[in-house]
C-alpha positions in Angstrom: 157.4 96.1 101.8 159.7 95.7 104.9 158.7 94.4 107.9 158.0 96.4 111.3 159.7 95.7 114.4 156.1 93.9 115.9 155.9 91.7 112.7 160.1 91.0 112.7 159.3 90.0 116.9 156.1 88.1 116.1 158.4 86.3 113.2 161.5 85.4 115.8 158.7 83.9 118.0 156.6 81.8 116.0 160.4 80.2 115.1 161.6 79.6 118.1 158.5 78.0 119.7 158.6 76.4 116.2 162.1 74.8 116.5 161.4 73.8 120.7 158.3 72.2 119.4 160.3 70.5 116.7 163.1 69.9 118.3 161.1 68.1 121.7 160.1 65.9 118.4 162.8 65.2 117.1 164.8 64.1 120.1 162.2 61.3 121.4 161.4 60.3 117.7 164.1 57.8 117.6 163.5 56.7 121.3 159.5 56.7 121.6 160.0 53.1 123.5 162.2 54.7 126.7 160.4 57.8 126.5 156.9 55.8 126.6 158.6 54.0 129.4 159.6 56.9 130.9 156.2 58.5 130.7 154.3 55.8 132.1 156.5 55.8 135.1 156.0 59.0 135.8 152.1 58.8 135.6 151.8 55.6 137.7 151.1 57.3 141.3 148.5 59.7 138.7 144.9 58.5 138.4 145.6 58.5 134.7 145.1 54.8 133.4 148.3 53.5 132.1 147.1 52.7 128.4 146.0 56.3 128.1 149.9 57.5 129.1 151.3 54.7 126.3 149.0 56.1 123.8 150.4 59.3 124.4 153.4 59.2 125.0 153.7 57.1 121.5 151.5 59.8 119.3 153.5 63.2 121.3 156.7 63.2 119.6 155.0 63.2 116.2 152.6 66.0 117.1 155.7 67.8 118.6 157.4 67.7 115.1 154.5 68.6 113.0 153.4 71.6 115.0 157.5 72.6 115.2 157.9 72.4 111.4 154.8 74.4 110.6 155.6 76.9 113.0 159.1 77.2 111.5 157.7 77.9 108.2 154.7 79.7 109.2 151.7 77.4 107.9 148.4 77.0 109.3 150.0 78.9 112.0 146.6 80.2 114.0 145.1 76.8 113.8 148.8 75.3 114.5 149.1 77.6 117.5 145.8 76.5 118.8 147.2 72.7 118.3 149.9 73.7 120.5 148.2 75.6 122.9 145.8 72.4 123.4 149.1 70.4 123.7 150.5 72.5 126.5 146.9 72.0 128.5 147.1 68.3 128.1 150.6 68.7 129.3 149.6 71.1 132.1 146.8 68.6 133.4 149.1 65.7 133.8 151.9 67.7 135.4 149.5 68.3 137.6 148.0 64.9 138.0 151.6 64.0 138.9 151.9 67.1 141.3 155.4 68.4 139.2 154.2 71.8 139.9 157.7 72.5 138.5 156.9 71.6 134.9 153.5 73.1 135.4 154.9 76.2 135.7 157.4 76.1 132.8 154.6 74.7 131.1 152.5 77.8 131.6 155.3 80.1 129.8 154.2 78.3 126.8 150.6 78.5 127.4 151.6 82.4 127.5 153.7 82.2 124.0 150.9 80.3 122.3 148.7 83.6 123.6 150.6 85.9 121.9 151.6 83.4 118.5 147.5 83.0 118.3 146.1 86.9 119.4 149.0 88.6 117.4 148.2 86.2 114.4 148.0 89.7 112.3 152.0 90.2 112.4 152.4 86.9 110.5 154.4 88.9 107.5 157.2 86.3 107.0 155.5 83.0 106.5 153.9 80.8 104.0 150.7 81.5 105.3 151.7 85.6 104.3 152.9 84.4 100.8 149.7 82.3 100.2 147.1 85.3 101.3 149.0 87.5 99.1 149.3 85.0 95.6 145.7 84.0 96.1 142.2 83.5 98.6 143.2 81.5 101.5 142.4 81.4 104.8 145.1 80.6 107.5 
């Protein structure tokens, strides 16, 4: 059965918020000490106790990679898309803790792409996810 031009859209979506989320993950992976660093510099005017930032900021690129590789391959993706959307309101709060109304805002473009990945979950036709509903009972 071919795919419609709302599932093909849906599709092209879910992989490129998949491969940001992934690649945001992969990039700090091999550099979680500067980027902790980094983070906890940025929070220390915040009211944001600094052990909560360096616990953070250490568990963030691994939970960027996860939710970028099932997105990719289209796994879990409603409850992965919920994942992410909690993410970006984590993110959200502490750009505005640190008043980078900046990021806030680029941060609520993603907030808006989760919207659509998580209320349009019905389009999902090209992932695992569509492969597993269709072999056998799952739910996504």
């Amino acid at each position: 059965m071919k795919a419609t031009p709302k599932q093909t859209a849906y599709a092209l979506l879910r992989i490129t918020m998949g491969i940001n989320f992934f690649g945001h993950g992969l990039a700090r992976l091999p550099k979680i000490p500067s980027f902790r660093d980094w983070m906890v510099s940025q929070f220390q005017e915040s009211i944001l106790p600094e052990f909560l930032v360096y616990a953070c900021a250490s568990v963030l690129p691994f939970i960027e990679f996860f939710i970028g590789i099932l997105l990719i391959i289209g796994l879990f993706t409603c409850r992965v898309a919920i994942i992410g959307a909690i993410v970006i309101t984590i993110l959200i709060l502490g750009s505005c803790l640190t008043e980078h109304w900046e990021w806030a805002g680029g941060q609520m473009l993603y907030a808006l792409f989760y919207f659509f990945i998580i209320s349009q979950v019905s389009e999902n036709k090209w992932s695992i996810d569509n492969k597993l509903l269709t072999s056998k009972s799952y739910t996504p």
